[in-house]
N, CA and C atoms of all chains as a GROMACS GRO file, in nm:
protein
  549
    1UNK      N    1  -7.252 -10.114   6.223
    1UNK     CA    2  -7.390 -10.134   6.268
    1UNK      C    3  -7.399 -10.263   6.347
    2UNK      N    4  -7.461 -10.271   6.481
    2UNK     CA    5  -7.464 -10.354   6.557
    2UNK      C    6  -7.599 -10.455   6.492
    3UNK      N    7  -7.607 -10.604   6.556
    3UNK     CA    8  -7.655 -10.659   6.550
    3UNK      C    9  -7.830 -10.609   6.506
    4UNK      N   10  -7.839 -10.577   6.661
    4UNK     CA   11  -7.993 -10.502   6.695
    4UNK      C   12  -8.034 -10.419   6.553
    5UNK      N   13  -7.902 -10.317   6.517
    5UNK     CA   14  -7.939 -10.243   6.473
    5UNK      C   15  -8.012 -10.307   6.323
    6UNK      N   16  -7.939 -10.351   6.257
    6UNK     CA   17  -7.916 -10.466   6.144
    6UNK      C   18  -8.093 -10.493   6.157
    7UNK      N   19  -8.108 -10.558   6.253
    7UNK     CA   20  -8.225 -10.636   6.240
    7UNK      C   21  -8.375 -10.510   6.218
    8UNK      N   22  -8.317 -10.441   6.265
    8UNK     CA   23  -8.420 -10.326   6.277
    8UNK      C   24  -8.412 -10.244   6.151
    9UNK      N   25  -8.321 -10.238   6.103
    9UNK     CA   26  -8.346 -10.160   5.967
    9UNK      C   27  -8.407 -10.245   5.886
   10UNK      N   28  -8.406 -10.359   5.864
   10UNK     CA   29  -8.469 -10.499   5.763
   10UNK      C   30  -8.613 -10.513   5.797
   11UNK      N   31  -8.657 -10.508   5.907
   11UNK     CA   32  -8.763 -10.487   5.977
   11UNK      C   33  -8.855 -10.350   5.930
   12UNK      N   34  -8.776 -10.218   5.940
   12UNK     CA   35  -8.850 -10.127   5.880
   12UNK      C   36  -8.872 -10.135   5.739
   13UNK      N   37  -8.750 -10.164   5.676
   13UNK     CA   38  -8.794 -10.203   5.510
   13UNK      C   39  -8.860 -10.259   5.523
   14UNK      N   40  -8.906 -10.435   5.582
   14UNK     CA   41  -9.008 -10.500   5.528
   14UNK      C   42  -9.131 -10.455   5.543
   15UNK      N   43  -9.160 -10.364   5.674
   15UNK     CA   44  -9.278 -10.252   5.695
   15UNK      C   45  -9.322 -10.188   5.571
   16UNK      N   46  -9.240 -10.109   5.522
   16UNK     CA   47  -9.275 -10.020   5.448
   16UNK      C   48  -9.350 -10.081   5.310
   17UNK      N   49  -9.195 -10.201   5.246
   17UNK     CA   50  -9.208 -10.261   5.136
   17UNK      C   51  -9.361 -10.285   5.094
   18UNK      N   52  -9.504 -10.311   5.182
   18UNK     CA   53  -9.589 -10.364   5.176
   18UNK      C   54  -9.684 -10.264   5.162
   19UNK      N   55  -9.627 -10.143   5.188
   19UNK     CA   56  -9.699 -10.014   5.181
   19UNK      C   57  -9.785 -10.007   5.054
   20UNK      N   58  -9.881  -9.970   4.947
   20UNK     CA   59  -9.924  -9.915   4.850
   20UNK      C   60  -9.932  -9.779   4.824
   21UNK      N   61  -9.860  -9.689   4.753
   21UNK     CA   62  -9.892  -9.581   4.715
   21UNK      C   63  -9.947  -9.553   4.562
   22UNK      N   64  -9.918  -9.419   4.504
   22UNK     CA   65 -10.019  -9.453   4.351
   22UNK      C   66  -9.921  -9.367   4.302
   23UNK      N   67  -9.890  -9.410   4.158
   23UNK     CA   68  -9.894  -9.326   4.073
   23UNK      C   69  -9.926  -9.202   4.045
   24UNK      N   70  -9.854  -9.097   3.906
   24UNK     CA   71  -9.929  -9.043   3.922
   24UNK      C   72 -10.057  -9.044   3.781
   25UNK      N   73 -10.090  -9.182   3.822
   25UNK     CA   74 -10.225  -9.221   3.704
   25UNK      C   75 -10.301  -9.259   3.773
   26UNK      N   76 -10.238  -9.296   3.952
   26UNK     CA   77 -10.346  -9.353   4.017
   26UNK      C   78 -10.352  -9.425   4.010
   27UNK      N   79 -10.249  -9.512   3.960
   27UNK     CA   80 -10.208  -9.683   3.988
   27UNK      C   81 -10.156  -9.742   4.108
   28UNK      N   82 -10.187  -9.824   4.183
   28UNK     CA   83 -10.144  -9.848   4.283
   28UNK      C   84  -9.958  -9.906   4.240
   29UNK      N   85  -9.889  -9.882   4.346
   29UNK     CA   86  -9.700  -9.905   4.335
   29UNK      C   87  -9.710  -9.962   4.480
   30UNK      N   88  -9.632 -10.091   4.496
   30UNK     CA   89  -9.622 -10.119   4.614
   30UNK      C   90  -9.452 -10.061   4.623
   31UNK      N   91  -9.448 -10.004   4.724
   31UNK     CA   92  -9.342  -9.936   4.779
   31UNK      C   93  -9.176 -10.045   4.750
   32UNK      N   94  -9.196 -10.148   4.836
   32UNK     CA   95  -9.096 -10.250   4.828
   32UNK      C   96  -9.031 -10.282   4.673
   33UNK      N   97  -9.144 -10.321   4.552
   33UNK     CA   98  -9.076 -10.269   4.461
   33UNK      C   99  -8.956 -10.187   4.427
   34UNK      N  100  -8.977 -10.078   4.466
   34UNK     CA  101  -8.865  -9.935   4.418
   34UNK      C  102  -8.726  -9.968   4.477
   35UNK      N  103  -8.757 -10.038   4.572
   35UNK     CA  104  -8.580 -10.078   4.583
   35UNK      C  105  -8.517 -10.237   4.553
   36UNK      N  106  -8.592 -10.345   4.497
   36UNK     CA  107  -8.587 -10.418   4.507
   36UNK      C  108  -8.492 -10.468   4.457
   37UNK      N  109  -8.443 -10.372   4.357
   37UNK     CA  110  -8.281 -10.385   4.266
   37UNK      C  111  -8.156 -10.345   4.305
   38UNK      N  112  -8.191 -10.216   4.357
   38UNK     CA  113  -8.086 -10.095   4.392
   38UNK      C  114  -8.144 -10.007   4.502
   39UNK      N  115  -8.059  -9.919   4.586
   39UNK     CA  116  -8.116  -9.868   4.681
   39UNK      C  117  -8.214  -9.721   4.647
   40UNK      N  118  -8.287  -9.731   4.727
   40UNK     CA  119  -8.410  -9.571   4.667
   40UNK      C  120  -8.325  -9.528   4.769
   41UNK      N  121  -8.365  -9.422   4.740
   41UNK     CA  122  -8.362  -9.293   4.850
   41UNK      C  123  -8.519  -9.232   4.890
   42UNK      N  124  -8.634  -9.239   4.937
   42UNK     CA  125  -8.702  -9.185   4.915
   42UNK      C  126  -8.726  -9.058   4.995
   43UNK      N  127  -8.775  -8.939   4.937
   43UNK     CA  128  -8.794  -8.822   4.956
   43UNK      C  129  -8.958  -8.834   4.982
   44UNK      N  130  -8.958  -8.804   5.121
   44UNK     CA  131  -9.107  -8.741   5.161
   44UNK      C  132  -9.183  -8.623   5.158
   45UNK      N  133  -9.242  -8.586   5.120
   45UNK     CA  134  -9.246  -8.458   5.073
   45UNK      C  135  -9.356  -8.429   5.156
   46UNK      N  136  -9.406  -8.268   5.231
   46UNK     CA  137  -9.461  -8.261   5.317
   46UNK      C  138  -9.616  -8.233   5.224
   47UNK      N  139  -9.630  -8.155   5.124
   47UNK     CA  140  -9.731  -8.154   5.022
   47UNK      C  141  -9.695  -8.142   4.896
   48UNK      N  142  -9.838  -8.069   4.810
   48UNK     CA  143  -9.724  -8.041   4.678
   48UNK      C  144  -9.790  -7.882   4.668
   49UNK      N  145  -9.690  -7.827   4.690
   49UNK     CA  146  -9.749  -7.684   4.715
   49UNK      C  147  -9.629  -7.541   4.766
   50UNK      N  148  -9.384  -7.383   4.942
   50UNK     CA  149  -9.280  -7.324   4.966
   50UNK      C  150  -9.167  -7.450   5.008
   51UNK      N  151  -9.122  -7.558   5.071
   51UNK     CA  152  -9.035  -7.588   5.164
   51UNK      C  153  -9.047  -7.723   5.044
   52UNK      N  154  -9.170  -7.733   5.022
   52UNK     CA  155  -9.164  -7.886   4.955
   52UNK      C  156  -9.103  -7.857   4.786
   53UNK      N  157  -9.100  -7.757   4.712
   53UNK     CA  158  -9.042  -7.687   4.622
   53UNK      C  159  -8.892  -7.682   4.629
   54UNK      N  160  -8.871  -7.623   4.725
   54UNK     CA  161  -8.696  -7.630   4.782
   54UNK      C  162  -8.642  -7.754   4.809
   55UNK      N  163  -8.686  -7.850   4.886
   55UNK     CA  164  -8.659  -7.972   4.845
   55UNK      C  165  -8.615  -8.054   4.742
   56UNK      N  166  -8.744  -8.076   4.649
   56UNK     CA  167  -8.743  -8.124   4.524
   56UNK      C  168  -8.639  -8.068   4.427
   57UNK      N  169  -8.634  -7.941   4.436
   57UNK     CA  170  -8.510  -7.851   4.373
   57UNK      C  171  -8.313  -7.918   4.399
   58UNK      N  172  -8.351  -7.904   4.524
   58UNK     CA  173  -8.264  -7.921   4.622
   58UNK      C  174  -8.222  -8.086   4.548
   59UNK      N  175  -8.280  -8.194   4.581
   59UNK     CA  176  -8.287  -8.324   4.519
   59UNK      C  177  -8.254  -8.312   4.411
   60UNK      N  178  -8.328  -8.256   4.303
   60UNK     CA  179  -8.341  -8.279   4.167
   60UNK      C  180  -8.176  -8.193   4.156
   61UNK      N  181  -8.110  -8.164   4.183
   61UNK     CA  182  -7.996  -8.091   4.131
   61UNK      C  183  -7.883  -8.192   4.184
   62UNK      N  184  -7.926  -8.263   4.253
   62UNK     CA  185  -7.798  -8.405   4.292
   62UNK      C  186  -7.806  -8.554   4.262
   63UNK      N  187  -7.920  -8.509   4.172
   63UNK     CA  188  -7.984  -8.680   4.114
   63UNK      C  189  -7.869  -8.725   4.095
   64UNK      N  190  -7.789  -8.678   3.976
   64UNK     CA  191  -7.694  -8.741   3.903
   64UNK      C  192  -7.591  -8.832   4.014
   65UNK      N  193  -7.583  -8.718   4.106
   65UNK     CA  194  -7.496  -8.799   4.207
   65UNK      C  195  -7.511  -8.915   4.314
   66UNK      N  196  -7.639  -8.955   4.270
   66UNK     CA  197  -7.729  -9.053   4.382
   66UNK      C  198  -7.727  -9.143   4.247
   67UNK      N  199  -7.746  -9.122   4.172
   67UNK     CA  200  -7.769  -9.193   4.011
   67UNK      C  201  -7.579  -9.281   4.032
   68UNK      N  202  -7.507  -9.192   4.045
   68UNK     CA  203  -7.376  -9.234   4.041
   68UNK      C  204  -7.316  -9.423   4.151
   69UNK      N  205  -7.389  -9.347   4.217
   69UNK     CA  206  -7.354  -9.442   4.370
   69UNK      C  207  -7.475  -9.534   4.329
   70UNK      N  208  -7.557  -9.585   4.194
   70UNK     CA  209  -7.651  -9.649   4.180
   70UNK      C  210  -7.776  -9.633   4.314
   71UNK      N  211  -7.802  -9.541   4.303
   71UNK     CA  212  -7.959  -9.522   4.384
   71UNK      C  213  -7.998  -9.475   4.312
   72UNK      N  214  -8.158  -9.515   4.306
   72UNK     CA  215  -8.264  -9.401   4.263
   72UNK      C  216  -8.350  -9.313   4.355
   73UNK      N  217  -8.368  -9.222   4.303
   73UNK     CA  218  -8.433  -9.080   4.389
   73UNK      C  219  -8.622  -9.139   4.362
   74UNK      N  220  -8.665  -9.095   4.474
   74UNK     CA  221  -8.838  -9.107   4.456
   74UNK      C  222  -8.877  -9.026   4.541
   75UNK      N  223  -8.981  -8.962   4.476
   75UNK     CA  224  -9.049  -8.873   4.608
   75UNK      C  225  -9.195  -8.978   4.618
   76UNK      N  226  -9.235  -8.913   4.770
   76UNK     CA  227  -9.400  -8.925   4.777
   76UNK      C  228  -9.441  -8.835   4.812
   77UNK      N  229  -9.535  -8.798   4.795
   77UNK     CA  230  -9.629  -8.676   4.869
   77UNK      C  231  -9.755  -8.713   4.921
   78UNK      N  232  -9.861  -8.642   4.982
   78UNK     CA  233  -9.961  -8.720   5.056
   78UNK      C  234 -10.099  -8.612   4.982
   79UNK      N  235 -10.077  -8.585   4.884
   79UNK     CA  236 -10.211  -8.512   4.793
   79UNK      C  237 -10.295  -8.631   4.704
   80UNK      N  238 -10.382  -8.541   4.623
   80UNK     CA  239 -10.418  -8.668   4.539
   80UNK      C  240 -10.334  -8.652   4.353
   81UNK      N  241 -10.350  -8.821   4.329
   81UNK     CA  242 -10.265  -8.824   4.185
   81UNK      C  243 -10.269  -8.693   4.108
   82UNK      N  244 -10.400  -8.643   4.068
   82UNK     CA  245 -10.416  -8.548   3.979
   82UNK      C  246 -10.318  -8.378   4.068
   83UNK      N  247 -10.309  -8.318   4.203
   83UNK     CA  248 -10.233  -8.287   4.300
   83UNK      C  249 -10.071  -8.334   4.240
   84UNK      N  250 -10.024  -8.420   4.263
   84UNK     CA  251  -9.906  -8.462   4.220
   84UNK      C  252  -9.893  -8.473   4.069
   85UNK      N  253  -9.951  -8.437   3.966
   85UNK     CA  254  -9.977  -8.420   3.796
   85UNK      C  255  -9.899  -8.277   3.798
   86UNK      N  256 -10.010  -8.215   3.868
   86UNK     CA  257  -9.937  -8.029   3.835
   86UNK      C  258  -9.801  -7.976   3.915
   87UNK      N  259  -9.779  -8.095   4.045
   87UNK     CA  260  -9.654  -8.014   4.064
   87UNK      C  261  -9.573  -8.094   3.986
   88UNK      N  262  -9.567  -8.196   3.918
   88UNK     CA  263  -9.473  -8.267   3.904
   88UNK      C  264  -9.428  -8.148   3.750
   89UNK      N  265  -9.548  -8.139   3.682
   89UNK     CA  266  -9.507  -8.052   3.577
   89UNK      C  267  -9.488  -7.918   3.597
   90UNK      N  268  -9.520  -7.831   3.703
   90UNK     CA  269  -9.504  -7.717   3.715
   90UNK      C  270  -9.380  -7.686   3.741
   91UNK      N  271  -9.349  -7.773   3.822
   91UNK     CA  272  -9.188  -7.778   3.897
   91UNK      C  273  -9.088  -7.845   3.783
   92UNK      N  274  -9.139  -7.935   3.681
   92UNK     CA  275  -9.040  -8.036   3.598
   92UNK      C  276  -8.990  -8.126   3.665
   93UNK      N  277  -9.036  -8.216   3.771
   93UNK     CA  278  -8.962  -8.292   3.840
   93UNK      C  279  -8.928  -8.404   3.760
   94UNK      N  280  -8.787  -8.413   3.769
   94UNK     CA  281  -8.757  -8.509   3.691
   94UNK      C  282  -8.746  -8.648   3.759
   95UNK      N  283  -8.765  -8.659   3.859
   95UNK     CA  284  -8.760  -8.833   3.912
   95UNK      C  285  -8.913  -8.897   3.941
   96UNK      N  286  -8.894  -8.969   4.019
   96UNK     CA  287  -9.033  -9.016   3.980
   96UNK      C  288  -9.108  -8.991   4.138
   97UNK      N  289  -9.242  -8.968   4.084
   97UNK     CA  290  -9.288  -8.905   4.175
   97UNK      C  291  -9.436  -8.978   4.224
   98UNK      N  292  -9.454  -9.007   4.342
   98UNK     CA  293  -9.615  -9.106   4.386
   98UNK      C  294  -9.668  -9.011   4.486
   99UNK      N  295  -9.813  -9.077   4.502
   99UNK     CA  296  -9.878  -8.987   4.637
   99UNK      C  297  -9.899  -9.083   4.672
  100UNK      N  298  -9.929  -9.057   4.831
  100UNK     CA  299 -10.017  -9.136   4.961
  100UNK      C  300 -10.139  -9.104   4.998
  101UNK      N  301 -10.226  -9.022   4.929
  101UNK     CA  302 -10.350  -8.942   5.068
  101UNK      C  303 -10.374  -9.011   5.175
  102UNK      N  304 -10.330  -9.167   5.222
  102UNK     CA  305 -10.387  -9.217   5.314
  102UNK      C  306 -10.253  -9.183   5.391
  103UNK      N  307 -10.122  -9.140   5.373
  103UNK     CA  308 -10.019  -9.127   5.456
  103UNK      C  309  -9.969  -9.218   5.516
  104UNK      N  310 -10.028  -9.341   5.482
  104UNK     CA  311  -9.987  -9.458   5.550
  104UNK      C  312  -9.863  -9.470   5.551
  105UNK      N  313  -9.753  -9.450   5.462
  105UNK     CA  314  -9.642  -9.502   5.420
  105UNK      C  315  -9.567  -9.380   5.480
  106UNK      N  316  -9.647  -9.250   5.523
  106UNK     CA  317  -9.553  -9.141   5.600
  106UNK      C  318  -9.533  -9.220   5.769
  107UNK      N  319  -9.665  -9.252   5.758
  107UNK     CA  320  -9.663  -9.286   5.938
  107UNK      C  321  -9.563  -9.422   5.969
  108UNK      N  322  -9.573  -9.506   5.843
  108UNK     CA  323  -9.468  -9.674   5.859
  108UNK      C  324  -9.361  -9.603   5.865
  109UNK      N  325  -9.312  -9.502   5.793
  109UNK     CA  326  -9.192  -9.473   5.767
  109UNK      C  327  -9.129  -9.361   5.857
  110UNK      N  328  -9.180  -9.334   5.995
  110UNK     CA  329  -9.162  -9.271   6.105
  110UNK      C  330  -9.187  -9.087   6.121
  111UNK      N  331  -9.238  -9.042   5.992
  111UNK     CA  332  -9.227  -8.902   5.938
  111UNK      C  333  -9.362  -8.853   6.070
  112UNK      N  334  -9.329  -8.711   6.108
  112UNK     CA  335  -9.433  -8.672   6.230
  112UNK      C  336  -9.518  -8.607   6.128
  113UNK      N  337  -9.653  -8.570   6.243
  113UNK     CA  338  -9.741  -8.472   6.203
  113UNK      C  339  -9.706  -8.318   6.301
  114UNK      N  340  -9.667  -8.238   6.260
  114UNK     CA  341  -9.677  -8.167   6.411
  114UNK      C  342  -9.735  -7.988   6.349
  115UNK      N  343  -9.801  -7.918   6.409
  115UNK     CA  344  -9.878  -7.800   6.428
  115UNK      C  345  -9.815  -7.667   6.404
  116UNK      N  346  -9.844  -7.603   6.342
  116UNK     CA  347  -9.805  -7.485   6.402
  116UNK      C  348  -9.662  -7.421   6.328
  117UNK      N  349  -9.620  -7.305   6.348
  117UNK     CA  350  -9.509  -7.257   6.281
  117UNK      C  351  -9.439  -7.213   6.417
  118UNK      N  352  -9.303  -7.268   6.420
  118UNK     CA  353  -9.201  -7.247   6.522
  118UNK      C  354  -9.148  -7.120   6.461
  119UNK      N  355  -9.027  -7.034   6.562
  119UNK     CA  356  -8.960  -6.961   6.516
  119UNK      C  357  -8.871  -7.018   6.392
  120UNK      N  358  -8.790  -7.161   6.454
  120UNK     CA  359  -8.688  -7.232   6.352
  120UNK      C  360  -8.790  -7.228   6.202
  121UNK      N  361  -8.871  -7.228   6.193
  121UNK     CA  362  -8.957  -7.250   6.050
  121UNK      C  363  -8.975  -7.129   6.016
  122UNK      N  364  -8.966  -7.021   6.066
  122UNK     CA  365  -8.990  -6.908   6.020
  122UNK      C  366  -8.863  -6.860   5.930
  123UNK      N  367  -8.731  -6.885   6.011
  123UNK     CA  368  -8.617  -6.830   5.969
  123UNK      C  369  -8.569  -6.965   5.886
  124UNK      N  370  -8.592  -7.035   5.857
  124UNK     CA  371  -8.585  -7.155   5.738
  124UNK      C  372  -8.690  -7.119   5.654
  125UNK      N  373  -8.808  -7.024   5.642
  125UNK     CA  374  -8.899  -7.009   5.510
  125UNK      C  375  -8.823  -6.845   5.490
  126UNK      N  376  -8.726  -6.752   5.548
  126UNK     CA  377  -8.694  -6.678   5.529
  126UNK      C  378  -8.553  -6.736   5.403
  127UNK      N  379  -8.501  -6.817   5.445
  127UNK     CA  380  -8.374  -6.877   5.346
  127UNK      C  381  -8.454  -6.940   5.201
  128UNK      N  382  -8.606  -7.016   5.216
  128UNK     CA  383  -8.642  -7.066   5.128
  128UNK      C  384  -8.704  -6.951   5.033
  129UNK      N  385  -8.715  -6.828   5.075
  129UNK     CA  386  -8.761  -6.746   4.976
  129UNK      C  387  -8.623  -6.660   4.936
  130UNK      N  388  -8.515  -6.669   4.995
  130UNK     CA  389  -8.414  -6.567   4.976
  130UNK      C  390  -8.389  -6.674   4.844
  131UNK      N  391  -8.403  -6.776   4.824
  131UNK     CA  392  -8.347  -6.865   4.752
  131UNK      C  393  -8.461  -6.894   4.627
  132UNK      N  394  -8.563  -6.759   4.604
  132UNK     CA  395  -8.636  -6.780   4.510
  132UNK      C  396  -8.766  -6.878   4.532
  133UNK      N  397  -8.805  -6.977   4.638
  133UNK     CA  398  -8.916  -7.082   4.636
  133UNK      C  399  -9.029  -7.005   4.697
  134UNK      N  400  -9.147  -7.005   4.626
  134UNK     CA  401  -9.252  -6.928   4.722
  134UNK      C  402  -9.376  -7.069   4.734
  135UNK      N  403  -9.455  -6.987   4.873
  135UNK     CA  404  -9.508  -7.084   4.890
  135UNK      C  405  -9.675  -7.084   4.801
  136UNK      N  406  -9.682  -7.212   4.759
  136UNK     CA  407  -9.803  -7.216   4.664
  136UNK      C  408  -9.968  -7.264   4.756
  137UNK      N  409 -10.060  -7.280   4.695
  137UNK     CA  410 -10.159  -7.380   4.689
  137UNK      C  411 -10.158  -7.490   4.786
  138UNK      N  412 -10.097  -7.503   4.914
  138UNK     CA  413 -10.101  -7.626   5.013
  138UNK      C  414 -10.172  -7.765   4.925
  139UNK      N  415 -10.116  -7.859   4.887
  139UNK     CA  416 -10.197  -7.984   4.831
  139UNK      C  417 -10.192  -8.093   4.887
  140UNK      N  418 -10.219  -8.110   5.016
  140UNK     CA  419 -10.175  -8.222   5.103
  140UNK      C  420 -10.230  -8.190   5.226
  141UNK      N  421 -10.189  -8.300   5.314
  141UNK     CA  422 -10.238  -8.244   5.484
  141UNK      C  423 -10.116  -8.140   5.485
  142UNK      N  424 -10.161  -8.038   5.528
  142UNK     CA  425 -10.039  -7.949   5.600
  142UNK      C  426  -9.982  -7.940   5.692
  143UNK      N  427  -9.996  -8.055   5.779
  143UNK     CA  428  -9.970  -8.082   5.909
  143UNK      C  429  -9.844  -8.184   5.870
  144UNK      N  430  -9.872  -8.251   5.795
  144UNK     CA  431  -9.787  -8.353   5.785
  144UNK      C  432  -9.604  -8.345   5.704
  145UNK      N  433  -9.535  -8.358   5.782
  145UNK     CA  434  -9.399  -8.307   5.820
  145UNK      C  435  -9.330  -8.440   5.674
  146UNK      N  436  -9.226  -8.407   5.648
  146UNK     CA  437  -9.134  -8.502   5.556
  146UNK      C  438  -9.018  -8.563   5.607
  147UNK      N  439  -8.929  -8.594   5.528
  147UNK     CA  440  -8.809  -8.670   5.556
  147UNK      C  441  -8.744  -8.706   5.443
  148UNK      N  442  -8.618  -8.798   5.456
  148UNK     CA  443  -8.576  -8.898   5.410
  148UNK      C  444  -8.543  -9.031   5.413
  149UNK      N  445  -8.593  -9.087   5.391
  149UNK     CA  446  -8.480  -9.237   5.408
  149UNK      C  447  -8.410  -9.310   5.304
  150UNK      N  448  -8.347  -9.398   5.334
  150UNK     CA  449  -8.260  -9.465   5.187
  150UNK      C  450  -8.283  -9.587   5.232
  151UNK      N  451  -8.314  -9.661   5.157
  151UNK     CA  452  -8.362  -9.816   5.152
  151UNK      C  453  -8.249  -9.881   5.089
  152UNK      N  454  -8.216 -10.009   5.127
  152UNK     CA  455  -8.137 -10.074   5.016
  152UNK      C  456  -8.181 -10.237   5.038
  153UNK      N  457  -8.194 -10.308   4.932
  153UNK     CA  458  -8.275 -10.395   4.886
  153UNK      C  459  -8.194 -10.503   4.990
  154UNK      N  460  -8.094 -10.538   5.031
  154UNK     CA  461  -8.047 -10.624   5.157
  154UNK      C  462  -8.026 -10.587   5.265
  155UNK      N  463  -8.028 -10.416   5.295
  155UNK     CA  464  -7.956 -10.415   5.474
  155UNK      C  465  -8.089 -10.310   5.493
  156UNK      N  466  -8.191 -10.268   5.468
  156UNK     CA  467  -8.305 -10.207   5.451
  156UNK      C  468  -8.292 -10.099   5.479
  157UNK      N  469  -8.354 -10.046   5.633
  157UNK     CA  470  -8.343  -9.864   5.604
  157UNK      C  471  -8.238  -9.830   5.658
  158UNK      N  472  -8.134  -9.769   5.563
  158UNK     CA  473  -7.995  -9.770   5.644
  158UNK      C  474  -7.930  -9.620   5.641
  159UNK      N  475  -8.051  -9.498   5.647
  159UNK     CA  476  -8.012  -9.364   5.703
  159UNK      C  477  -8.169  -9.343   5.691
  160UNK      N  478  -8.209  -9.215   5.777
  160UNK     CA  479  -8.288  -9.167   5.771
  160UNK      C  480  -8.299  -9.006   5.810
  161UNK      N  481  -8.390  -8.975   5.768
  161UNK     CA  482  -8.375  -8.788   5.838
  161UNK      C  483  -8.519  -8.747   5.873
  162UNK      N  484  -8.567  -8.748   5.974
  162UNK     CA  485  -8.722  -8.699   6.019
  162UNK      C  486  -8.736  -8.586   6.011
  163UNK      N  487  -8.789  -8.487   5.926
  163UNK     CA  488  -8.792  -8.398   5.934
  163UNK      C  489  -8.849  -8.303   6.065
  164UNK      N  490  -8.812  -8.217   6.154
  164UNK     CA  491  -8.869  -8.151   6.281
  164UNK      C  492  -8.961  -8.060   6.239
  165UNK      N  493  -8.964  -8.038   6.154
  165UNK     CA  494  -9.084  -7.883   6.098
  165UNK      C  495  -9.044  -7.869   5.936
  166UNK      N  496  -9.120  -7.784   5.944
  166UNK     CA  497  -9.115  -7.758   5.758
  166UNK      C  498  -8.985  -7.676   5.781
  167UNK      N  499  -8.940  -7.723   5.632
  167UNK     CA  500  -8.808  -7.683   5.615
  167UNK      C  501  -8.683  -7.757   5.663
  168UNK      N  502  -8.686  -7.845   5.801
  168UNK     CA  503  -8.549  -7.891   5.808
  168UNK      C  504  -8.536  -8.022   5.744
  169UNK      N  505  -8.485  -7.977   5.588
  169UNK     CA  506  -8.467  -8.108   5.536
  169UNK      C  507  -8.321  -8.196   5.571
  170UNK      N  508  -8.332  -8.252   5.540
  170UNK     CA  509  -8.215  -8.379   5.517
  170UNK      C  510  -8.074  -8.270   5.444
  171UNK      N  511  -7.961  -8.324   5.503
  171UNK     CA  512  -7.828  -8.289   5.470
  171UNK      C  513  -7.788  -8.414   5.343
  172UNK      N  514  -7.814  -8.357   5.208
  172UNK     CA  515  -7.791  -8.481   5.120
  172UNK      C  516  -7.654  -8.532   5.115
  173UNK      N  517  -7.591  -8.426   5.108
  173UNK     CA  518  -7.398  -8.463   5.157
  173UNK      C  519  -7.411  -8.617   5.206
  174UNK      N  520  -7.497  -8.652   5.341
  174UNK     CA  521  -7.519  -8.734   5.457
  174UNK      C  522  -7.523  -8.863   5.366
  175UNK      N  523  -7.639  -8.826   5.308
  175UNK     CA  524  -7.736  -8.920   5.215
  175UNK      C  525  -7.587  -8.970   5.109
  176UNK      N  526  -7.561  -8.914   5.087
  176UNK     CA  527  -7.473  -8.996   4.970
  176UNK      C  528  -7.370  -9.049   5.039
  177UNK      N  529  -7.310  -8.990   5.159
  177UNK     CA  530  -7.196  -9.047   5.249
  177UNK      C  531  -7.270  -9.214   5.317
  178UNK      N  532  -7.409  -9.196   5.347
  178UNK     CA  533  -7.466  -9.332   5.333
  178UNK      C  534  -7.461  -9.422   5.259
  179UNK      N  535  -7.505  -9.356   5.141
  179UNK     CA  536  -7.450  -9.459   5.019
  179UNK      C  537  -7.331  -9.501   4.988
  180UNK      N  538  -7.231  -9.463   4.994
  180UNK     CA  539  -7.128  -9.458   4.962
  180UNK      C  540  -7.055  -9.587   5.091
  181UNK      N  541  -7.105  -9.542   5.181
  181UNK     CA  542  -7.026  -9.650   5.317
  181UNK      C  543  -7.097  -9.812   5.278
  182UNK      N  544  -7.244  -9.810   5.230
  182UNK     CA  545  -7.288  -9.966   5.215
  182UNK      C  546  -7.215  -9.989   5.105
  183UNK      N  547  -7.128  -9.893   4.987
  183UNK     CA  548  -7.048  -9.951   4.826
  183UNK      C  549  -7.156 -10.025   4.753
   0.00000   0.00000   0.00000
């Protein structure tokens, strides 16, 4: 991975990291959390259906 | 239908994403109580959040796009040969999925945009990702 590239993936994580999504209690989860240890994988899912 | 096959699809290689120390997460873009019944209808065993505001689909480069292509037709023909039918839409239906893999120092370091319902991510990929950062 080139330089550019490097910088741009760190860049989208820090994007995301700041994101809020919820639970499912309806608690807010800030995104960045979930990987902050180990890597997520996250799966987007188009609905739930 | 497609988001069922997925989760299936996932949930049967946890262990092996578990292995290479990642954890699996879905999001979906319904509301909490929406993500309650599939999570139990389906048994999803990882952990599972919603967005309704989609914000975190759109940061995270996932499209919206219209309509049923041929390619989606003959990809919901494999997703039912394979037992998944399609339920109750609980979300925008417009709004397309993906993958990405995050890792807490080199950040998003694979991704898969999904083009239409159904073309998910090659997890093979996904773990060959993992596997190259060690």
């Amino acid at each position: 991975m080139g330089q550019q590239q490097a910088t741009e993936a760190m860049a989208h994580a820090q994007a995301l990291a700041v994101v809020t999504v919820l639970d499912l209690e309806d608690r807010p989860q800030l995104l960045g959390q979930l990987w902050s240890h180990r890597p997520a994988v996250l799966v987007f899912l188009r609905h739930f259906g | 239908m497609f988001c069922r096959e997925q989760a299936a699809r996932v949930s049967a290689r946890q262990q092996e994403f578990a292995a290479l120390g990642a954890d699996v997460v879905a999001i979906g873009n319904g509301t909490p109580a929406m993500a309650r019944d599939f999570a139990a209808q389906f048994g999803i065993d990882f952990p599972l959040y919603t967005d309704p505001s989609r914000e975190s689909f759109r940061v995270a480069g996932m499209r919206r796009a219209f309509g049923l292509g041929l390619g989606t037709i003959a990809l919901g023909r494999r997703a039912m040969a394979a037992g998944h039918r399609q339920g109750l839409t609980a979300g925008d239906p417009w709004q397309q999925g993906g993958v990405l893999v995050v890792h807490p120092r080199r950040g998003v370091i694979w991704a898969h945009i999904d083009a239409a319902a159904g073309d998910h991510a090659e997890l093979d990929a996904v773990l060959e990702a993992l596997r190259a950062v060690g």
